[in-house]
N, C-alpha and C positions, 0 to 999 in steps of 0.2 A: 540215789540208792543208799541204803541205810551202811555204817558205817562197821567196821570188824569191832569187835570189843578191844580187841590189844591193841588195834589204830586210836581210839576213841584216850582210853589210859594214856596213851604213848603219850599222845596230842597234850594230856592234862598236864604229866608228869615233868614233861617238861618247861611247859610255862612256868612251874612251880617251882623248881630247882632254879630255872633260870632269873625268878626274882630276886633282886640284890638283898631284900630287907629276909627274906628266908633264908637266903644261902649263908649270911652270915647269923641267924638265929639259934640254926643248926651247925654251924661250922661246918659247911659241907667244904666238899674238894672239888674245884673246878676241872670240869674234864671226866667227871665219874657219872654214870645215867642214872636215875632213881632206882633200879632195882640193886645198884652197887651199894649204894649207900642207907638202901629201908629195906627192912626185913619183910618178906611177902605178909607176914602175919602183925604188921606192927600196924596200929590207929590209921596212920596218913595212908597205907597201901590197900588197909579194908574199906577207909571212905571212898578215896577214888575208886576203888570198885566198883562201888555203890552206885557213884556217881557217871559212873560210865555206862552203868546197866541204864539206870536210867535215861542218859542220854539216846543209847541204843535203842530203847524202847518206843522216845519219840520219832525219831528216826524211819525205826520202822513203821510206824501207823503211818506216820506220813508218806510213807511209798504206800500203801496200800488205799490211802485216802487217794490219791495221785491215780493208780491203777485203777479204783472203781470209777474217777470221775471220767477218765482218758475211757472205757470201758461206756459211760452213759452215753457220753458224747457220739460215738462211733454207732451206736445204736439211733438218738434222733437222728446223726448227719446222709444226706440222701449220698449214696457213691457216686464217684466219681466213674467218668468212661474207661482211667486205664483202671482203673478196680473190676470193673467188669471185662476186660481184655484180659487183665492175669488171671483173673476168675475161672474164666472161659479155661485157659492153658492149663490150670490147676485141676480140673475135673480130671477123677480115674474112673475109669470103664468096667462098671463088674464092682466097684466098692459102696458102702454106705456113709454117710457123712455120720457126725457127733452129733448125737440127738442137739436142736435147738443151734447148732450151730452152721458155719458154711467152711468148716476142718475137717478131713479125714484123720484116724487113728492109726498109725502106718506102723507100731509097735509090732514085732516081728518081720517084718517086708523088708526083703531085698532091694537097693537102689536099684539094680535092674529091673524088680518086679513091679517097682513105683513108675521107674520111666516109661515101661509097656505099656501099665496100664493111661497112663497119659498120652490119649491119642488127639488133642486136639494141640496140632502143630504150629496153627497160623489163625491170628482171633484179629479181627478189627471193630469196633463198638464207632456207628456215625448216630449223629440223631436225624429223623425224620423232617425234610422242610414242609411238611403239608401237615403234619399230625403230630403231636406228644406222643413220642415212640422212640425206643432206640432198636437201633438195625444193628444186630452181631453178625458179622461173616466169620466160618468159621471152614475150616480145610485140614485134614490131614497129610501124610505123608508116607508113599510108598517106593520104595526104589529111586530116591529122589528125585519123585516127580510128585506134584500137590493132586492131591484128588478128595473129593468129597467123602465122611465118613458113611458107614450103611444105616439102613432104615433101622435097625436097632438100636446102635452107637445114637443115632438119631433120636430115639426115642428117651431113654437112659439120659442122653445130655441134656435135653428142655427139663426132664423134669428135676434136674440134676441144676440147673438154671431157675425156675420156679419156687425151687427150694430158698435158695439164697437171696431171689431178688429182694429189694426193697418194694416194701408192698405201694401199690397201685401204681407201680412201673410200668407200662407197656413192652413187651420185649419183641422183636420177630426175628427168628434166628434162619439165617440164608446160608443153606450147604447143599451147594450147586454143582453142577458139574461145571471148569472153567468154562469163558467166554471164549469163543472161538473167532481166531483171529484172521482173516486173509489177507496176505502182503501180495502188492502184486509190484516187484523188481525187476527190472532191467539194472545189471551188474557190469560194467565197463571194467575189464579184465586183464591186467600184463598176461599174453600170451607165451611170457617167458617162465612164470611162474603159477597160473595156473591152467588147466585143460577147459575144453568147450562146455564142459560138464558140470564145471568148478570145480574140479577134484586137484588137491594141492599136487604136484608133478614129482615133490621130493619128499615131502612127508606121508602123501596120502590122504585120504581123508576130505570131509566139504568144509571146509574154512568159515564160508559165507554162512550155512546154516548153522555153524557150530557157533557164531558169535551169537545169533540170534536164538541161540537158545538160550545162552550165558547173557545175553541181555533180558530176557524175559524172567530167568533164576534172580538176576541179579534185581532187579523190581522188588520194591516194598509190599507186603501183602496190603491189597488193595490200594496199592500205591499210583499214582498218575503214569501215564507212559504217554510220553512227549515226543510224537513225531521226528524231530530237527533230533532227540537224541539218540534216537534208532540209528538215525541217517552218519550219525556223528562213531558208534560204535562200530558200522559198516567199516568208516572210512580209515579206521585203524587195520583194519586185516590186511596182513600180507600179499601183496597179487590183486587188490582190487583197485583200480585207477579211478574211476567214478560210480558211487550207487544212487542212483535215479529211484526214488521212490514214488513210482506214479499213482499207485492209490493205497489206502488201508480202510477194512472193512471189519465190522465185527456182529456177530450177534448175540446175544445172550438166552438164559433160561426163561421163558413166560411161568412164572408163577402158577399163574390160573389153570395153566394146558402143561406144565411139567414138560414141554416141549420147547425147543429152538425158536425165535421168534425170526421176525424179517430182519434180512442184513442190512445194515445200515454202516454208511460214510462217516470214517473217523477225522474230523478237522482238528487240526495240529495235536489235540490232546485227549486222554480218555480215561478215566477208573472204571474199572472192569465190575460189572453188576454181581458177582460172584467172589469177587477180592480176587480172583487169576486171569491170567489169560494161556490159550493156549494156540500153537501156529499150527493150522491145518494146512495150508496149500503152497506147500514146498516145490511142488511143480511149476507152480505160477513165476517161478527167477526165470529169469531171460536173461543166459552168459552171452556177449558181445565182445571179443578181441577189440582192446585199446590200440586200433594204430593208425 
């Protein structure tokens, strides 16, 4: 970054007082700055001048030489997956991008009214193993619970993604409704602390369920969920003596049918086809007295 004009001088002014062969040419006084000692309007305070505009002048082209080459570059260079992941988060709902660009003009707009309109909460970018393609899952946020955004949010954000991509990208953007999860639990239970119900005896409340939702929030969007660490989050709760996890199932959205496809057996691990998951069959716990 190009240099202040009075940095530039400073910088001059003092090299030059500080040579031995001038400071005694001029009989200066050691310890006095150049502007103590030379009149603003005298030879040596006009050339440095000069001499500093000049310098300033290279200075700056060469920022600007700097900024259009950083500027080309970013233009051939193909993005990268988190550039399309912030990309994805960065879209507002309702706005126009900068002609020829992938920036919005936010001049006048309220930090509130920037956060609104940025409704995509939760973005994951994978690439495709069968196909030259990248996969964006993308999910909002309501009540803090993830949910997919609507068919027009929908509409507005591809083309709002289309805009920006790099061309001859393949994109497929997946905004699903989550994966729906079934745990099927047997819960081995201090019957000192909690009831047949699982309802906590002194605090209130279901314990059991309530970790398992704080385990599922706590999940990376589109992050793996590891069986053994489910079983491991159980086993912190207060009042539960052993949690048996006899099976987990899940199914996801079919593309093709917009509908639930067949449930299917989760072995020890799974990323959610949707980047969520969500626990549907809370009935399925089976509380058992540890004694």
């Amino acid at each position: 970054m190009a240099r202040k004009l009075i940095d530039i001088k400073n910088q001059i002014t003092t090299a030059f007082i500080g040579n031995v062969f001038i400071s005694n040419y001029y009989g200066l006084e050691l310890g006095k700055t150049f502007e103590q000692q030379f009149s603003a309007v005298s030879l040596e305070s006009i050339l440095f001048d000069v001499f500093s505009f000049a310098v300033w002048t290279l200075e700056t082209l060469f920022d600007l030489h700097k900024n259009e080459t950083n500027s080309l570059i970013a233009e051939l260079k193909p993005h990268s997956s988190t550039w399309y992941r912030n990309a994805a988060k960065n879209f507002q709902y309702g706005y126009s991008l900068i002609t020829d660009s992938d920036k919005y003009d936010n001049t006048g707009l309220t930090d509130e009214a920037i956060a609104v309109s940025k409704i995509i909460k939760y973005a994951a970018v994978t690439e495709s193993v069968t196909e030259s393609r990248l996969i964006l899952k993308v999910a909002t946020e309501i009540g803090n619970k993830l949910q997919p955004i609507t068919l027009s949010q929908r509409n507005s954000f591809s083309a709002y993604m289309q805009e920006i991509k790099d061309a001859g990208v393949r994109l497929s953007i997946i905004n699903y409704l989550p994966d729906r999860l079934y745990l099927f639990l047997v819960i081995y239970f201090d019957p000192l602390v909690l009831d047949e119900r699982g309802n906590s005896i002194v605090e209130g409340g279901r314990p059991v369920e309530e970790a398992l939702e704080g385990f599922m929030k706590d999940l990376p969007f589109n992050g793996e969920m590891v069986l053994a660490h489910l079983v491991d989050k159980l086993q912190t709760v207060h009042g539960v003596s052993i949690p048996d996890l006899v099976n987990a199932q899940t199914s996801w959205i079919d593309g093709s049918t917009n509908n639930y496809g067949a449930i299917q057996t989760i072995n020890v691990k799974k990323i959610p086809e949707s980047g969520y998951f969500e626990i549907v069959n809370y009935n399925n716990i089976t509380y058992k007295p540890n004694v």
